[in-house]
C-alpha positions in Angstrom: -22.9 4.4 -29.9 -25.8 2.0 -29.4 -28.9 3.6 -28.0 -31.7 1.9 -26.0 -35.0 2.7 -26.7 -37.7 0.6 -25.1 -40.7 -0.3 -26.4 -43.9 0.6 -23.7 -46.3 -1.3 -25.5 -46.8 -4.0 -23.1 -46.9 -1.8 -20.2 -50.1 -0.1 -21.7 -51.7 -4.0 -22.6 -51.7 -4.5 -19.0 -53.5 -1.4 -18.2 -55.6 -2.1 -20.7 -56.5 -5.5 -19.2 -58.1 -3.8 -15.8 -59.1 -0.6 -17.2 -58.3 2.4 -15.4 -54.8 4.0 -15.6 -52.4 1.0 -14.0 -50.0 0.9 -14.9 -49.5 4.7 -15.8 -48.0 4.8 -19.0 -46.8 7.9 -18.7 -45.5 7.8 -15.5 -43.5 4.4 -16.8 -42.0 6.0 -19.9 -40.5 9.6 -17.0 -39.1 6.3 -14.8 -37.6 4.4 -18.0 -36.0 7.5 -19.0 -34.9 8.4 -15.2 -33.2 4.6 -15.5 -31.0 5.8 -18.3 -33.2 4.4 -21.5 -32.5 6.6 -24.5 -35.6 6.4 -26.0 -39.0 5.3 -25.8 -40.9 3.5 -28.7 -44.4 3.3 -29.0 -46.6 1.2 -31.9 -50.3 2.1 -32.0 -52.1 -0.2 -34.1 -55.3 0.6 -35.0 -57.4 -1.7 -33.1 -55.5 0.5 -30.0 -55.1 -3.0 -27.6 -52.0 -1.8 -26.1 -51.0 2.2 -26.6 -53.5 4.1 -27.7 -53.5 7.5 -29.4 -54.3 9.5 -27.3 -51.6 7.9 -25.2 -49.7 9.3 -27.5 -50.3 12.6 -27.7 -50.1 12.5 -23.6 -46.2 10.9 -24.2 -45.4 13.9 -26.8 -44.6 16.4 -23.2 -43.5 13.4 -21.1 -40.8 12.1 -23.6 -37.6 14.0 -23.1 -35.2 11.8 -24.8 -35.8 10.1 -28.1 -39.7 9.7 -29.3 -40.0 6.4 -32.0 -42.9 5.7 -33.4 -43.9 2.7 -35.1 -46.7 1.9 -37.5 -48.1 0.7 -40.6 -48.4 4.2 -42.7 -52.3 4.6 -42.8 -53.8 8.1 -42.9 -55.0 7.9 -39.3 -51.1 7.4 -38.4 -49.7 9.6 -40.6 -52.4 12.3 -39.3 -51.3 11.6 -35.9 -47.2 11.2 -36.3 -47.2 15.0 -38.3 -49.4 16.3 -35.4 -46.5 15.1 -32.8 -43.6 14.7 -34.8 -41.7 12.7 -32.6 -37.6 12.2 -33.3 -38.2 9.2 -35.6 -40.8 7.4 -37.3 -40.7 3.7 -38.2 -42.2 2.4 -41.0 -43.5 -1.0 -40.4 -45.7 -3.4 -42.8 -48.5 -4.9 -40.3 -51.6 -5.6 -41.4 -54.6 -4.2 -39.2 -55.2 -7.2 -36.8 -51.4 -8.7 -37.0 -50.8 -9.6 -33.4 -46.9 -8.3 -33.5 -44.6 -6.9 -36.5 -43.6 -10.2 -38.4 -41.7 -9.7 -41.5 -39.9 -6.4 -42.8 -41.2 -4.4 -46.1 -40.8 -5.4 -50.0 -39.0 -1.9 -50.3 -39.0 -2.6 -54.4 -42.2 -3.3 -54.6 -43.7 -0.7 -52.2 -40.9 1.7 -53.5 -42.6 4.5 -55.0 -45.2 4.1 -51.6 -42.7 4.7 -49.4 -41.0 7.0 -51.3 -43.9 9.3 -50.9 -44.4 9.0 -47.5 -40.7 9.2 -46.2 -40.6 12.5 -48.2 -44.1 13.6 -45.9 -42.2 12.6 -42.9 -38.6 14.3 -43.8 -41.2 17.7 -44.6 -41.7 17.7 -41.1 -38.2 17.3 -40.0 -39.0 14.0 -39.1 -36.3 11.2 -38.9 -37.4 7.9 -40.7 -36.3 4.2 -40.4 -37.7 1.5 -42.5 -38.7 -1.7 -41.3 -37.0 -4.9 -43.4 -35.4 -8.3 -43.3 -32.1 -8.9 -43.1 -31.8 -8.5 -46.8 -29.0 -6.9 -49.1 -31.9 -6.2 -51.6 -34.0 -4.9 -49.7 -31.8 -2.6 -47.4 -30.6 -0.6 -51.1 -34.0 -0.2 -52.0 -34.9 1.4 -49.1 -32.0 3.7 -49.2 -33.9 4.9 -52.9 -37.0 6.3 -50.7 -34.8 8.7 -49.0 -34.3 7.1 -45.6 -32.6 7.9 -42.9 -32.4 4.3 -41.4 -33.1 1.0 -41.7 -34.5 -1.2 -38.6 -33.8 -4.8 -39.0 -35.8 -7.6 -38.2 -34.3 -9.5 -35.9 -36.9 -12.6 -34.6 -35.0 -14.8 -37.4 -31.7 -14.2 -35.5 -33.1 -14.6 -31.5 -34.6 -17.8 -33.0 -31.4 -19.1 -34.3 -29.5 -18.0 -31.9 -29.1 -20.9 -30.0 -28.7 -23.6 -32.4 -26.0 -21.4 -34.5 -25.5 -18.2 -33.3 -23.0 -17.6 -36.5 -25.5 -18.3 -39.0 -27.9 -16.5 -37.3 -26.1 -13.5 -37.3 -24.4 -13.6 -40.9 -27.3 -12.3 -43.0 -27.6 -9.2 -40.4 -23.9 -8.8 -40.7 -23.9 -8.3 -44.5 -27.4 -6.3 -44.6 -25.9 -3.8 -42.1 -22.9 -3.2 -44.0 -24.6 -2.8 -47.0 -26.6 -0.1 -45.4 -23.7 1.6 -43.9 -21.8 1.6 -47.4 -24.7 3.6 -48.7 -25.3 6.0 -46.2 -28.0 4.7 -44.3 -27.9 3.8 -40.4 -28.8 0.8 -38.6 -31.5 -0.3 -36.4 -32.7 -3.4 -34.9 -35.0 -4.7 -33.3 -37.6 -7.6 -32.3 -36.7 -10.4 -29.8 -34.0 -8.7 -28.6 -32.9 -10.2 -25.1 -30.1 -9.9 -22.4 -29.3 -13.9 -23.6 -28.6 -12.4 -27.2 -28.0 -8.9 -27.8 -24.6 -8.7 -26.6 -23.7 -11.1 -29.7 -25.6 -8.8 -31.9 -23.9 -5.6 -31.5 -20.2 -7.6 -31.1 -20.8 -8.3 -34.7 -22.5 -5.6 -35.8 -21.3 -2.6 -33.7 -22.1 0.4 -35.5 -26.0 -0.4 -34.7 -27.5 3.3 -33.8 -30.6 2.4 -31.8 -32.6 -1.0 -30.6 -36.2 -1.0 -29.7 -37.1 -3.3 -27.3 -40.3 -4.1 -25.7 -41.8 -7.7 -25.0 -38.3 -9.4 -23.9 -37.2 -6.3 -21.3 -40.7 -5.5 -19.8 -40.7 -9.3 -18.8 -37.3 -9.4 -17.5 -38.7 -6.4 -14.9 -41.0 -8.7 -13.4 -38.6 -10.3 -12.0 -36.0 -8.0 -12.2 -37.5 -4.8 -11.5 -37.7 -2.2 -14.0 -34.7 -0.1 -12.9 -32.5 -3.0 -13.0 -33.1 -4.5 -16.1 -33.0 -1.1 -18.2 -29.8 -0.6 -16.4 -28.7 -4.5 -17.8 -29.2 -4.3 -21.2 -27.9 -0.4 -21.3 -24.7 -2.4 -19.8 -25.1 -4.6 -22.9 -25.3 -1.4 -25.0 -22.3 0.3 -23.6 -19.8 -2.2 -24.9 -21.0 -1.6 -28.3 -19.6 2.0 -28.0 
């Protein structure tokens, strides 16, 4: 089964734009969940331009299906993920002013990094998923920090999709069933849209969760929110 988790981050960036509390956050993450989403995801950077952390901690009670958390691994996050302990945790290589996640992690090199930290996380019952490229490499390196999941990278394959869908999605394709052989479960996520997913999970159908953000909250504007969770949950469903 293909989950849905969607990614609130933009919602709080237009709040954030006015001040005040509108868009409610949290009141968007009780009506995504009412729409059927099976998760909600969440990135606080550390300059906090979209979802803070306090918004966080205000989610923790609201969030009655999955909780994802996203982040580069800092102290301040790590401090704040143990204190709420959401369902999962993933692990994503941004530097401090990137504007959105843009490559996946060097799991050999960072290895013994991540080791530690996945181990901090799994302490505190904490599901983790690692952030990487669509990479054979990469994917059984990660499986060496004691991850429960991987979460592809998938801007390479929305961007390629419609020059050659096929090559776009081979490299996916093998990285996912490298990760399945070992014992590690698939993610994806990152330009994920009701133009490609479908493809996606076709090929790859054992995927156990995409987060997506940017692509869905703009389909609501036109859309409206209820009907466009309920679209790509449609696109899920055939996956299962």
């Amino acid at each position: 089964m293909t989950n849905l988790s969607v990614n609130i981050n933009k919602i709080a960036t237009l709040r954030n734009a006015r001040g005040g509390n509108t868009p409610d956050v949290c009141k968007s993450a009780t009506d995504i969940q009412k729409f059927g989403a099976e998760g909600i995801t969440v990135h606080p950077r550390p300059d906090e331009r979209h979802i803070r952390y306090q918004d966080v901690l205000n989610l923790k009670p609201i969030v009655s299906t999955e909780f994802n958390i996203e982040g580069y691994p800092s102290e301040r996050f790590m401090e704040l993920v143990l204190t709420v302990k959401p369902t999962q945790v993933t692990l994503v290589p941004d530097a401090p002013d990137a504007l959105t996640s843009s490559a996946g992690w060097n799991t050999i090199k960072h290895q013994a990094e991540l080791t530690e930290i996945v181990g901090r996380l799994s302490e505190a019952g904490i599901r983790t998923s690692i952030f990487v490229d669509p990479d054979v490499n990469m994917v059984e390196a990660a499986a060496k920090t004691g991850t429960d999941r991987v979460e592809l990278y998938t801007e390479p394959y929305a961007s390629g999709y419609e020059k050659d869908r096929e090559a776009a999605v081979a490299p996916y394709v093998q990285a996912a069933l490298a990760a399945r052989n070992i014992g590690l479960s698939v993610n994806a996520g990152h330009d994920l849209s009701l133009v490609n997913l479908e493809y996606f999970l076709d090929k790859i159908p054992f995927v156990k969760e995409v987060s997506i953000g940017h692509q869905l909250i703009c389909d609501a504007l036109y859309l409206g929110m209820e009907e466009t969770v309920g679209r790509y949950l449609a696109i899920c469903k055939k996956a299962r």
